[in-house]
C-alpha positions in Angstrom: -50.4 181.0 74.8 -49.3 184.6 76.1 -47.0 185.5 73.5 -48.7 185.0 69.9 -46.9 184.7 66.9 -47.4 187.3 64.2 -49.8 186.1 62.0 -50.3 187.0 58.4 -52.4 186.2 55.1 -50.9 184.3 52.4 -51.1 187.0 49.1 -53.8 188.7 51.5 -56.2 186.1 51.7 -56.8 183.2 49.5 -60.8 182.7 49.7 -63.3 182.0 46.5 -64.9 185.0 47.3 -61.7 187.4 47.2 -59.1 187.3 44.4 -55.6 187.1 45.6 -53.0 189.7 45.6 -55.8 192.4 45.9 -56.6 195.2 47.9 -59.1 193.8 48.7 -57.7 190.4 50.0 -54.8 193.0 51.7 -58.3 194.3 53.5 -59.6 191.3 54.2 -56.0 190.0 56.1 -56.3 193.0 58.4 -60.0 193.2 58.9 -60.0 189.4 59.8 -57.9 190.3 62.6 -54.1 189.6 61.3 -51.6 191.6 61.5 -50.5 192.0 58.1 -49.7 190.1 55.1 -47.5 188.6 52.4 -47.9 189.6 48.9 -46.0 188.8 45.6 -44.0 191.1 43.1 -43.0 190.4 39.9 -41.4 193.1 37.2 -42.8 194.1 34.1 -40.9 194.3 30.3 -40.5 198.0 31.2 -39.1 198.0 34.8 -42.2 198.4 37.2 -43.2 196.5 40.0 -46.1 194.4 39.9 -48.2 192.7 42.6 -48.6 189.0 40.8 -47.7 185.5 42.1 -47.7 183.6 38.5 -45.5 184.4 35.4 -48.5 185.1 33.2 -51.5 186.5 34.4 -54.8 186.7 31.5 -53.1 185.2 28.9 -50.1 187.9 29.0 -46.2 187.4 30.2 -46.0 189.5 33.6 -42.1 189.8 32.1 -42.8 190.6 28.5 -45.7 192.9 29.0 -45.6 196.7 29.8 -47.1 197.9 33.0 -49.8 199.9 31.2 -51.3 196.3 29.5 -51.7 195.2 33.1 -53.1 198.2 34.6 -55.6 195.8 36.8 -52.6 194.7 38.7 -51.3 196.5 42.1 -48.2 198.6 41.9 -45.4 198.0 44.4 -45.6 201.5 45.0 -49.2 201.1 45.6 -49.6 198.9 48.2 -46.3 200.6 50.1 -48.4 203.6 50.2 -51.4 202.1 51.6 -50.4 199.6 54.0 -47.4 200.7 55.4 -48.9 202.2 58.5 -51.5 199.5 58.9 -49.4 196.1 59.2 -46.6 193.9 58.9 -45.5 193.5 55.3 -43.7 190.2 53.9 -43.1 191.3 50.3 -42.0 188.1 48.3 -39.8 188.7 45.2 -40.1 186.2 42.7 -37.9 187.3 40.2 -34.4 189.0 40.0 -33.9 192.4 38.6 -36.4 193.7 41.3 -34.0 195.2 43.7 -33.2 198.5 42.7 -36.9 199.6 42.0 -37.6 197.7 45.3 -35.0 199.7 47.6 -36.2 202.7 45.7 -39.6 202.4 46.4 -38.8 201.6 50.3 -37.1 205.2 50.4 -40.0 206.8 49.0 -42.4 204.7 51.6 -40.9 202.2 54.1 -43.2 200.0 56.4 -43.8 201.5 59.4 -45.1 198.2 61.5 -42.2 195.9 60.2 -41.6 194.3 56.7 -39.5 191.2 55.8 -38.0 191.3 52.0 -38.2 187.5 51.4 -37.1 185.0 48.2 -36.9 181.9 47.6 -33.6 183.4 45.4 -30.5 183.8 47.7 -29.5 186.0 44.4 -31.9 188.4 44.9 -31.3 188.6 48.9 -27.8 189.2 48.6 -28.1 191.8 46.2 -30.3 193.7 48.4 -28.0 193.1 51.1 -24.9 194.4 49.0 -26.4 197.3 48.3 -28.7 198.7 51.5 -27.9 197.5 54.9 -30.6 197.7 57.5 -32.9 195.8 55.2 -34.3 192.9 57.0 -34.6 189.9 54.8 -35.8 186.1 54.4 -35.0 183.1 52.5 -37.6 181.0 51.9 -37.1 177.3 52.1 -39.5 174.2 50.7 -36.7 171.9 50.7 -34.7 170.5 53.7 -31.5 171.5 51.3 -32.8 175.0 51.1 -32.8 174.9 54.8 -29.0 174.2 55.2 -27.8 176.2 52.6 -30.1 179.0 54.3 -27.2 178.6 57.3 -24.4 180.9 55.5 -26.6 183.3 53.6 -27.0 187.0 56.1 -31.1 187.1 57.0 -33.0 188.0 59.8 -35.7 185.3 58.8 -36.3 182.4 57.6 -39.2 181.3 55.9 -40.5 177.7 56.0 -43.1 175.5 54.4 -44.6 174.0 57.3 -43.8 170.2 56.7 -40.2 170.9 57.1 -40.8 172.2 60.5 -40.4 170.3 64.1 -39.6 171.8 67.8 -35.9 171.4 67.4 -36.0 173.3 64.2 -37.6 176.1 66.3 -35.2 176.1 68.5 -32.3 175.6 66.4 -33.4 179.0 64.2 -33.7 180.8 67.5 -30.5 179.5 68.7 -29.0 181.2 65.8 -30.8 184.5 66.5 -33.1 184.2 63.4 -36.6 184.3 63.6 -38.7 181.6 61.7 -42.3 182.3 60.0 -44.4 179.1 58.6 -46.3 178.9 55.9 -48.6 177.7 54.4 -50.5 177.2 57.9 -54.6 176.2 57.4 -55.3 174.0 59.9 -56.0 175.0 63.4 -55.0 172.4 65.4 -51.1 173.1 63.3 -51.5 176.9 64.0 -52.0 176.0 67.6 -48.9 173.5 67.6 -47.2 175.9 66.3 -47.7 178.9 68.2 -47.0 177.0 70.9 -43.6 175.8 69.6 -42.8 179.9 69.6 -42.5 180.6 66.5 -42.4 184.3 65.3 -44.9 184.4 62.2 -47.8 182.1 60.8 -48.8 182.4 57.0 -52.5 181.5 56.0 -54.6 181.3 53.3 -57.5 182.0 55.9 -56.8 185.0 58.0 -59.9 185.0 59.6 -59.3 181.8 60.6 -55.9 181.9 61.4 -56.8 184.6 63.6 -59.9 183.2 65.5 -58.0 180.2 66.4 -55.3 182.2 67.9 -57.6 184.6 69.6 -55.1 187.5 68.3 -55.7 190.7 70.6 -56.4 194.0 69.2 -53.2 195.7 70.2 -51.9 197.9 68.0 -48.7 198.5 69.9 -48.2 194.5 70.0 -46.1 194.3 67.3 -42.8 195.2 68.3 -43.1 192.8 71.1 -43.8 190.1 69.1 -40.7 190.6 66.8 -38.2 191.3 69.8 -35.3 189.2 69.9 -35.8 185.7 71.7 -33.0 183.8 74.0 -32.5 180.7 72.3 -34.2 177.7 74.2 -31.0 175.6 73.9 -27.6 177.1 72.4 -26.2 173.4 71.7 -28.7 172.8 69.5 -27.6 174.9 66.7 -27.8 172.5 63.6 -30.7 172.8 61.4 -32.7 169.7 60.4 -35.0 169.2 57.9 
């Protein structure tokens, strides 16, 4: 395998020994060897952006809460800051309502190694889209009916749980000039399938693994290539299964 996928921690990395959405799980991602990494947002009772993946987090609701009662959690802000010279963002939005302090914050700081806006909430993606083009964006799908609805909705990537995945849904996603990241990948002989299937992005809860297995070269310029654009294996193929 010549042309590796991009590969990327799930919330940064998902060990016992690291907490998830953390800086220090966003470290561990990129020390490990990937290049970059998906993290969660979530908005507070007073409008700030919040690096969480559950509703609640210590007892308090993430959405009833004010940002200064759950000062342990990143900022949006934050991590946009930090990382966006380092690596490929995927910045999951779990909730609606996030979109204007999200597009604001990308003006102050945008990623400067790719980023992917990504929901599971067509909402929140065609909100986004309606008001800032140029942002790329991703549904992600868990369901084989998320996948086909996924057809008509205007991204650049879509997102899918790997049991939902085959070779013809490779192709098929490629055929249609989209580029498809798996998750959740953390098995090797899987990554290795599906690397080898082409497709554009692995997610794992073990970075360091996910990147051993693919023996991911230190290139700092490799990005861009492993993003460009891909002729579609087989333009007749242009249904998507589940």
């Amino acid at each position: 395998m010549t042309d590796l996928p991009l590969l990327l921690g799930h919330r940064g990395a998902r060990l016992r020994t690291i907490a998830e959405n953390t800086f220090a799980a966003f470290n561990a991602a990129l020390d490990y060897g990937c290049d970059g990494f998906e993290f969660d947002v979530r908005l507070t009772a007073d409008g700030r952006a919040v690096v969480v993946h559950n509703p609640t987090h210590r007892g308090l609701s993430v959405a009833k809460s004010k940002a200064n009662q759950l000062k342990m959690l990143p900022r949006l802000e934050q991590v946009l800051e930090k990382y966006s010279s380092c690596g490929f963002l995927d910045i999951e939005l779990k909730v609606t309502g996030l979109e204007p302090t999200l597009l604001a914050a990308l003006r102050v700081c945008r990623p400067q190694r790719g980023y992917v806006v990504s929901s599971f909430q067509p909402e929140v993606l065609l909100e986004i889209r309606a008001r800032g083009s140029g942002i790329p964006l991703g549904i992600i799908c868990d369901r084989p009916s998320q996948l086909e609805r996924a057809k008509s909705l205007p991204v650049d990537f879509m997102i899918a749980e790997q049991s939902l995945v085959d070779q013809r849904l490779v192709e098929n996603i490629q055929a249609m000039g989209r580029k498809l990241i798996v998750w959740t990948v953390n098995k090797p002989e899987a990554m290795r399938r599906l690397a080898a299937w082409g497709v554009e992005g692995l997610i794992s809860d073990d970075p360091a693994l996910l990147a051993r297995t693919l023996n991911r070269a230190d290139d700092p310029h490799d990005l861009p290539h492993k993003l460009a654009p891909k002729a579609p294996r087989n333009r007749a193929q242009n249904k998507i299964r589940g």
